[in-house]
Chimera marker file (.cmm) of the C-alpha trace (Angstrom):
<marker_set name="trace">
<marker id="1" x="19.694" y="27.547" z="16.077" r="1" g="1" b="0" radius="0.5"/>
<marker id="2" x="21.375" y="29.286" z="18.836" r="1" g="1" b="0" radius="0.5"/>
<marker id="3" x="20.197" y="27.842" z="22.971" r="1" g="1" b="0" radius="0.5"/>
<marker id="4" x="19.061" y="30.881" z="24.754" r="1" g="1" b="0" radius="0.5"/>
<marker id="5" x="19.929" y="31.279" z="28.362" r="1" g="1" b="0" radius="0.5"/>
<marker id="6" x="17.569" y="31.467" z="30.806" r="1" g="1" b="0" radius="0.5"/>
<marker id="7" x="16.997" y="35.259" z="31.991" r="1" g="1" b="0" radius="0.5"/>
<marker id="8" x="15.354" y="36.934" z="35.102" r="1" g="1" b="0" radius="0.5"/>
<marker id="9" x="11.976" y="38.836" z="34.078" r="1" g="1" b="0" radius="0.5"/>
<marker id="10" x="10.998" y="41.959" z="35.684" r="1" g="1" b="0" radius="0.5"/>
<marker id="11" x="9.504" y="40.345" z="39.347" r="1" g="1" b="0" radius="0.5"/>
<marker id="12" x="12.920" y="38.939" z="39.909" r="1" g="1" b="0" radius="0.5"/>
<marker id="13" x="11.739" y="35.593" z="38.818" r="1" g="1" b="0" radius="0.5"/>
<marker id="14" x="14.424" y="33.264" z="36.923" r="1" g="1" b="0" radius="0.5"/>
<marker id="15" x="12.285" y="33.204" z="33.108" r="1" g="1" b="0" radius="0.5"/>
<marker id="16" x="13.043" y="29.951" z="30.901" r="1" g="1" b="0" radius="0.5"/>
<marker id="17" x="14.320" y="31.415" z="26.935" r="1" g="1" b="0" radius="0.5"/>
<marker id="18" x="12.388" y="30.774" z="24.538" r="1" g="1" b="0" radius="0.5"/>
<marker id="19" x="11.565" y="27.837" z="22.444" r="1" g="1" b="0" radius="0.5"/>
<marker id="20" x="14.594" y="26.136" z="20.680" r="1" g="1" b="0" radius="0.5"/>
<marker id="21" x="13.248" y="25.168" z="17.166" r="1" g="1" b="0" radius="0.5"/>
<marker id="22" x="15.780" y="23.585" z="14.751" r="1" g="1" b="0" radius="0.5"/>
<marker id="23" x="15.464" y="21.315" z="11.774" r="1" g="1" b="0" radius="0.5"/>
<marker id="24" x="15.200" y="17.793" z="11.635" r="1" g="1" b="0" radius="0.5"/>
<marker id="25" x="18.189" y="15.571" z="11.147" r="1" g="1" b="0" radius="0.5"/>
<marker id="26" x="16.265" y="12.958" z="9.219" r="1" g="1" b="0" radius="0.5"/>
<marker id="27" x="16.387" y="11.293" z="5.799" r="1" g="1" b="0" radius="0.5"/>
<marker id="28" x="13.137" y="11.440" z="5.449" r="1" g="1" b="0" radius="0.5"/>
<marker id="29" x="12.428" y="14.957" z="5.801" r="1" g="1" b="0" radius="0.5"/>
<marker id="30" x="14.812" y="15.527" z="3.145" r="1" g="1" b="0" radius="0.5"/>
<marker id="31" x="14.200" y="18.631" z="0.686" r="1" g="1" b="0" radius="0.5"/>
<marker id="32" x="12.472" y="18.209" z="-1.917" r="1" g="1" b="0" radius="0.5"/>
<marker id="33" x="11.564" y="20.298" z="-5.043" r="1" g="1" b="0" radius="0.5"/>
<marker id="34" x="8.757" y="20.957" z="-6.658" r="1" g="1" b="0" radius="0.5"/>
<marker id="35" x="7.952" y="19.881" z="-9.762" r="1" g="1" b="0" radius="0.5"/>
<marker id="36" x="7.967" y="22.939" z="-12.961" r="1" g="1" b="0" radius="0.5"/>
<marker id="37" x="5.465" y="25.379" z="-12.999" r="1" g="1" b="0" radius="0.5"/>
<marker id="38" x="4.845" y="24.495" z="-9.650" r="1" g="1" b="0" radius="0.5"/>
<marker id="39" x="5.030" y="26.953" z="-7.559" r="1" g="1" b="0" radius="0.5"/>
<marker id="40" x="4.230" y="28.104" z="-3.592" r="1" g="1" b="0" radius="0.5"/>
<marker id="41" x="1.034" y="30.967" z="-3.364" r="1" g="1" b="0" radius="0.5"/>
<marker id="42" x="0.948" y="31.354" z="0.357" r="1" g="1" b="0" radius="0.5"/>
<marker id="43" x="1.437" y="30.605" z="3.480" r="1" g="1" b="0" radius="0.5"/>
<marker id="44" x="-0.633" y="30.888" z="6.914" r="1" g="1" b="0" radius="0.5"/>
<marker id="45" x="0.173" y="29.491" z="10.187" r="1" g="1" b="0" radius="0.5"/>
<marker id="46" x="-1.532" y="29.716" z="13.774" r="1" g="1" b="0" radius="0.5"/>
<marker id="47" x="1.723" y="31.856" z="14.626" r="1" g="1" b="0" radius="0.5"/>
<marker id="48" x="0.741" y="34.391" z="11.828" r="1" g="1" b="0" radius="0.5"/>
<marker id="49" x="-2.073" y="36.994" z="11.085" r="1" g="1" b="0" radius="0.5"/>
<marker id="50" x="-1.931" y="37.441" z="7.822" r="1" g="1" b="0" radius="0.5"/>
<marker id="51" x="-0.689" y="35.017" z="5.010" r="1" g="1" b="0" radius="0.5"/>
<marker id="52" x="2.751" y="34.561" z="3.861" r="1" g="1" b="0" radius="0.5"/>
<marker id="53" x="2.997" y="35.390" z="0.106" r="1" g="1" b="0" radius="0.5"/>
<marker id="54" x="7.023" y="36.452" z="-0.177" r="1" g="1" b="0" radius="0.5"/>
<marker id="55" x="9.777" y="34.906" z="0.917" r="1" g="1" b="0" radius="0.5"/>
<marker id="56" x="10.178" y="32.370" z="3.949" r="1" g="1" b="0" radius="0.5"/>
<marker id="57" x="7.243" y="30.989" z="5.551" r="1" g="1" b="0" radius="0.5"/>
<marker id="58" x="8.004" y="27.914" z="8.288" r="1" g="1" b="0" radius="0.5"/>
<marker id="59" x="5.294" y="25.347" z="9.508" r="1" g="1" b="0" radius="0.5"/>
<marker id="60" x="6.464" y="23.717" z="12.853" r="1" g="1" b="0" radius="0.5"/>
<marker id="61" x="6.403" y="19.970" z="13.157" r="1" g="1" b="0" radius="0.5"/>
<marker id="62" x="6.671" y="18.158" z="16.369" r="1" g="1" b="0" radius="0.5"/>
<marker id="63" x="8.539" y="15.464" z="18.136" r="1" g="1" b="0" radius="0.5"/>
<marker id="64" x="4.921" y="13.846" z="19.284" r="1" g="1" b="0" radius="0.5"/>
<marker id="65" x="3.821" y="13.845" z="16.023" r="1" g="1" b="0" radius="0.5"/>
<marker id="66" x="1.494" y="16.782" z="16.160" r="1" g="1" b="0" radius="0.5"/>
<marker id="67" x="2.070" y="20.027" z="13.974" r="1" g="1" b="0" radius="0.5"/>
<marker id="68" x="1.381" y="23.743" z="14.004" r="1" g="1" b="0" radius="0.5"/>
<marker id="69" x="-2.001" y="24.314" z="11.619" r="1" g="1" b="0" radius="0.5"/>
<marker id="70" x="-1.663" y="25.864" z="8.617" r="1" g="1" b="0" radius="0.5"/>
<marker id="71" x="-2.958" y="26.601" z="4.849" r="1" g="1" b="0" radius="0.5"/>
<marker id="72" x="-0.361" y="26.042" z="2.427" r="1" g="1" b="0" radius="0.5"/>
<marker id="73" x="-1.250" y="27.073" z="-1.088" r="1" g="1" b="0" radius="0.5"/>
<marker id="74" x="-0.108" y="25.429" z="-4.256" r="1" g="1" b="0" radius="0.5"/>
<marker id="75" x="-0.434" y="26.217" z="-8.053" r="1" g="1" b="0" radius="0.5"/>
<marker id="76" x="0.341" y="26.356" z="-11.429" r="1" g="1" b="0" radius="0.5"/>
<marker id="77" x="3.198" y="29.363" z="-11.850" r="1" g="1" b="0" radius="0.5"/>
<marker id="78" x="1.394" y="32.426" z="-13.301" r="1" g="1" b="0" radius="0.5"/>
<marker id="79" x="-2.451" y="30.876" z="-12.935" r="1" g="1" b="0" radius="0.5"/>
<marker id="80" x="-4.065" y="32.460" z="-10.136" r="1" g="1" b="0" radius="0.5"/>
<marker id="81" x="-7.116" y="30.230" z="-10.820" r="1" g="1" b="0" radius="0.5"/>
<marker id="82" x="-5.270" y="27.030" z="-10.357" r="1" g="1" b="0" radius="0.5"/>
<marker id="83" x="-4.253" y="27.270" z="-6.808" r="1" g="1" b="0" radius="0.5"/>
<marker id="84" x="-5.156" y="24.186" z="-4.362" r="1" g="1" b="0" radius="0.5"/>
<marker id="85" x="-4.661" y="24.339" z="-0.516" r="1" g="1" b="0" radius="0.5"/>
<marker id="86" x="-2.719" y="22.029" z="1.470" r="1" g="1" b="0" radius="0.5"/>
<marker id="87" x="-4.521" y="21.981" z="5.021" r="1" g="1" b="0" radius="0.5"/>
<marker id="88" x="-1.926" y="21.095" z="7.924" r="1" g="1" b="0" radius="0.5"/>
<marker id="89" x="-4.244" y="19.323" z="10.842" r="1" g="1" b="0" radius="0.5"/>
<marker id="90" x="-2.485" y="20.354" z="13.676" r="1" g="1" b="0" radius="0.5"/>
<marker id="91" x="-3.707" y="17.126" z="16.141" r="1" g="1" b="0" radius="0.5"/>
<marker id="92" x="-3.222" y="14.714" z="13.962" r="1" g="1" b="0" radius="0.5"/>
<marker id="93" x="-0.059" y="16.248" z="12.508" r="1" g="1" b="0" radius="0.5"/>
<marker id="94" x="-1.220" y="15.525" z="8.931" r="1" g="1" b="0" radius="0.5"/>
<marker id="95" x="-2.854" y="17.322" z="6.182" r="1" g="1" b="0" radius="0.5"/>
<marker id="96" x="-5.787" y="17.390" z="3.259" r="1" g="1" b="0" radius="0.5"/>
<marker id="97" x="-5.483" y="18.312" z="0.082" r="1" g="1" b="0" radius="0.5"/>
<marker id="98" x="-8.521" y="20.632" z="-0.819" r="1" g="1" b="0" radius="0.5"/>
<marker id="99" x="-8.428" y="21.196" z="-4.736" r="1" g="1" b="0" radius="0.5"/>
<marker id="100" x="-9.584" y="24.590" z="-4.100" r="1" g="1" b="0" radius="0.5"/>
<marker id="101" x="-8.166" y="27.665" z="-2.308" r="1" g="1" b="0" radius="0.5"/>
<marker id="102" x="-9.686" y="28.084" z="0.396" r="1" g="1" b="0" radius="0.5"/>
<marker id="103" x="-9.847" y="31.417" z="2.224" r="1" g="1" b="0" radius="0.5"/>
<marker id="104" x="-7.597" y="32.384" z="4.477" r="1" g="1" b="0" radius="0.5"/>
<marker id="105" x="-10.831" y="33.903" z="6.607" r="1" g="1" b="0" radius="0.5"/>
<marker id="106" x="-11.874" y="30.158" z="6.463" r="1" g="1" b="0" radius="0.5"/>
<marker id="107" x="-8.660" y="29.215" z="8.368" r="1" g="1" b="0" radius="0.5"/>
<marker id="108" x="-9.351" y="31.587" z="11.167" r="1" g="1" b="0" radius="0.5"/>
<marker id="109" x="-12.437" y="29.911" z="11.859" r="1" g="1" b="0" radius="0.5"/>
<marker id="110" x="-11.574" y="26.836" z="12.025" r="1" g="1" b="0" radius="0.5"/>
<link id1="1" id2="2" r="1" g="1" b="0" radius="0.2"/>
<link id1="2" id2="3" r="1" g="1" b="0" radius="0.2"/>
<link id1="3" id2="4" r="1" g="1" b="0" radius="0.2"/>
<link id1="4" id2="5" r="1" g="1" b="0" radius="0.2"/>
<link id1="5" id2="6" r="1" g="1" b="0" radius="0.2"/>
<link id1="6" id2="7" r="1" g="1" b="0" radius="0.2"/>
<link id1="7" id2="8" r="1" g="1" b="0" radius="0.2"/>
<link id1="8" id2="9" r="1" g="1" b="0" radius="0.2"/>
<link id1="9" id2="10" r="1" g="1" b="0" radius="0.2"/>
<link id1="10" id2="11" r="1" g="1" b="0" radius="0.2"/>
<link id1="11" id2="12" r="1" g="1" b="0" radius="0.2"/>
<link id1="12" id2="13" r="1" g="1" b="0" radius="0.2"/>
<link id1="13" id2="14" r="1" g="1" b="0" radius="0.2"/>
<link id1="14" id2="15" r="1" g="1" b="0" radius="0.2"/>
<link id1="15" id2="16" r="1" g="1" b="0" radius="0.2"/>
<link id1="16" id2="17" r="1" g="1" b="0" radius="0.2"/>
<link id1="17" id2="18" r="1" g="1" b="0" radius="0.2"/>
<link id1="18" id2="19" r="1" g="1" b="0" radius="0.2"/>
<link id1="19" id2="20" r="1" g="1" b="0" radius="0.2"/>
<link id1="20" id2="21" r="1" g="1" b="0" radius="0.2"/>
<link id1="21" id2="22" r="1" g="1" b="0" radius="0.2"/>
<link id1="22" id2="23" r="1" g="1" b="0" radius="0.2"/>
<link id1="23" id2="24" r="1" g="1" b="0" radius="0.2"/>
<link id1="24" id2="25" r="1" g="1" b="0" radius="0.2"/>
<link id1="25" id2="26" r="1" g="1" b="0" radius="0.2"/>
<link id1="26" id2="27" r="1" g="1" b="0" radius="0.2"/>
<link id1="27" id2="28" r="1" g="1" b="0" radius="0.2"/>
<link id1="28" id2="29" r="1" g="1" b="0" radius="0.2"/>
<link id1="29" id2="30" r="1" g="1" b="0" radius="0.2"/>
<link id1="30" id2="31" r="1" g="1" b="0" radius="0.2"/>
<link id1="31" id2="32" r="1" g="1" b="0" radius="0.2"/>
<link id1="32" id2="33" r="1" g="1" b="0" radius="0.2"/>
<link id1="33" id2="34" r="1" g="1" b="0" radius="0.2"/>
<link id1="34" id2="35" r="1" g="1" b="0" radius="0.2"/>
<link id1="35" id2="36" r="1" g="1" b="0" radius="0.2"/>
<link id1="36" id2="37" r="1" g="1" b="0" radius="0.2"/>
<link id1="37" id2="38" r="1" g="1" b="0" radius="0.2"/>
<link id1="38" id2="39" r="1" g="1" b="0" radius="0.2"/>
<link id1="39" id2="40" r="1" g="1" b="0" radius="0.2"/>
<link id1="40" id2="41" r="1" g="1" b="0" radius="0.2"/>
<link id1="41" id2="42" r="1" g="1" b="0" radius="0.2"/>
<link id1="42" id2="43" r="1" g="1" b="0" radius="0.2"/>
<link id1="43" id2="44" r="1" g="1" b="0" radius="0.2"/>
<link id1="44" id2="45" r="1" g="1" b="0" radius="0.2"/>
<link id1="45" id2="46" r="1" g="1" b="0" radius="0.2"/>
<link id1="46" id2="47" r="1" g="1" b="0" radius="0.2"/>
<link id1="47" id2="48" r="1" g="1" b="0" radius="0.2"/>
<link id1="48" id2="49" r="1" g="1" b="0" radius="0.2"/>
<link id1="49" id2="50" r="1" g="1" b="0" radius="0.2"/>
<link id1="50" id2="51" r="1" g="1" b="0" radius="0.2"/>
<link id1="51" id2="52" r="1" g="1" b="0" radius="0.2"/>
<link id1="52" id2="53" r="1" g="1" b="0" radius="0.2"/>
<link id1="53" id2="54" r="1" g="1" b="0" radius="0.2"/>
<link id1="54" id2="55" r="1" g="1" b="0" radius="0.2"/>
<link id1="55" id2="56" r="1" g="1" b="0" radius="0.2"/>
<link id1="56" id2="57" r="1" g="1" b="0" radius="0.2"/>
<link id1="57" id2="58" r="1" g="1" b="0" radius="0.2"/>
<link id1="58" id2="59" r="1" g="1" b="0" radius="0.2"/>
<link id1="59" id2="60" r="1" g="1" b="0" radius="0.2"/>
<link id1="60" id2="61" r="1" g="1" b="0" radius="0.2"/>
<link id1="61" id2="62" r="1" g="1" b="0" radius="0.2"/>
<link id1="62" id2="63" r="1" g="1" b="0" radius="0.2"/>
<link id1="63" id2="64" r="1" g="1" b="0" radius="0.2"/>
<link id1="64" id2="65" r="1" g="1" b="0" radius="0.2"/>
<link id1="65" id2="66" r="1" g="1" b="0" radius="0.2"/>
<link id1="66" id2="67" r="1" g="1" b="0" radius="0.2"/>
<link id1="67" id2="68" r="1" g="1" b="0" radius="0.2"/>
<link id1="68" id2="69" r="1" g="1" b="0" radius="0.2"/>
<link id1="69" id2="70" r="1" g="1" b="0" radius="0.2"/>
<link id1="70" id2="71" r="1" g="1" b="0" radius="0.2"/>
<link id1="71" id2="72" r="1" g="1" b="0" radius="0.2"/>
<link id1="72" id2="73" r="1" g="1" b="0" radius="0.2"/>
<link id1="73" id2="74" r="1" g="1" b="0" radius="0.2"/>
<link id1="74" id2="75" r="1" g="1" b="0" radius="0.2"/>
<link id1="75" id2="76" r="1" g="1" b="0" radius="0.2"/>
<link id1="76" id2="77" r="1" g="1" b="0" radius="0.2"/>
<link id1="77" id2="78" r="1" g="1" b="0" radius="0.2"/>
<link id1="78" id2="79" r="1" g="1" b="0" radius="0.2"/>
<link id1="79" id2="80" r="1" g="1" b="0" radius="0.2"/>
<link id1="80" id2="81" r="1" g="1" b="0" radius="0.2"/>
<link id1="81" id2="82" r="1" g="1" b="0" radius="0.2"/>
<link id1="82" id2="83" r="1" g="1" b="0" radius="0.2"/>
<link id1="83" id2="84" r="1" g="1" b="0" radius="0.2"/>
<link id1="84" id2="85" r="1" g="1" b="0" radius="0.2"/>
<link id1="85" id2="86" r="1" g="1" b="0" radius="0.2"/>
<link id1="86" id2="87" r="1" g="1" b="0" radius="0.2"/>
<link id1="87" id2="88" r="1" g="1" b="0" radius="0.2"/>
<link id1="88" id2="89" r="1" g="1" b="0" radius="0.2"/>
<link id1="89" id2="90" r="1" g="1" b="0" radius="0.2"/>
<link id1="90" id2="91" r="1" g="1" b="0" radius="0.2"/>
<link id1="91" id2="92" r="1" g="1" b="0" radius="0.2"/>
<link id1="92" id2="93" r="1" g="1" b="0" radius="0.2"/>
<link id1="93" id2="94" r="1" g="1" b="0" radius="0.2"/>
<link id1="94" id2="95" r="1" g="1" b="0" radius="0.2"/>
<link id1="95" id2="96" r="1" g="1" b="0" radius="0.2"/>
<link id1="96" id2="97" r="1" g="1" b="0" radius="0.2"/>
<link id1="97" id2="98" r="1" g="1" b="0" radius="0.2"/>
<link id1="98" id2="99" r="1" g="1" b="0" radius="0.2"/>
<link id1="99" id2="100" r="1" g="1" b="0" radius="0.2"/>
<link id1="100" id2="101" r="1" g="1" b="0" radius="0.2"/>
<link id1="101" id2="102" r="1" g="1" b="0" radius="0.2"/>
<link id1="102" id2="103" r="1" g="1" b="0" radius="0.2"/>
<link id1="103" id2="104" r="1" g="1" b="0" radius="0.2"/>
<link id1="104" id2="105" r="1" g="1" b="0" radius="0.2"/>
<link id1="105" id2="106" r="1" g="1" b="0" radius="0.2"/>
<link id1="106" id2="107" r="1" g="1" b="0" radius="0.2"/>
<link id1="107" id2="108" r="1" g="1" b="0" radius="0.2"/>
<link id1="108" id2="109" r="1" g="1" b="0" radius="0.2"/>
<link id1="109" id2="110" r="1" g="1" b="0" radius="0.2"/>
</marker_set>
């Protein structure tokens, strides 16, 4: 990802750029596929309003081990009943597996 420089806002006061978010460098965050007939439903994220159901969704992972929260749905490819969610606690920077989807109402009350 590309650094952005610092800019001056509209006050006259020097403004940091944004964020700089890039991806991990690690073996163990490798990429992995998923298995056949296994295939991504959705995606929601704090950053988001809606869900994700088309093409690239991101979840943000920290250095300190926390994480950005988020529903991640999972299912069978073409069964709209078989869909689990994969709930990303953003403290703890872990997740639970609910074998049901859960709403994505349900994730903006929590």
């Amino acid at each position: 990802a590309k650094d952005e420089e610092d800019e001056e806002g509209e006050d006259g006061k020097e403004r940091q750029g944004r964020a700089n978010f890039g991806a991990a460098t690690t073996r163990l965050l490798a990429k992995h596929k998923l298995d056949a007939g296994v295939v991504f439903d959705g995606v929601m994220t704090s950053h988001q309003g809606e869900p994700t159901s088309s093409g690239q969704a991101m979840v943000n992972f920290f250095p300190n081990g926390t994480a950005e929260s988020a529903f991640i749905w999972v299912g069978a490819k073409g069964d709209e009943e078989d869909i689990m969610t994969v709930e990303v606690l953003a403290l703890q920077g872990t997740a639970h597996l609910h074998a049901i989807r859960l709403e994505a109402r349900e994730f903006l009350q929590r």
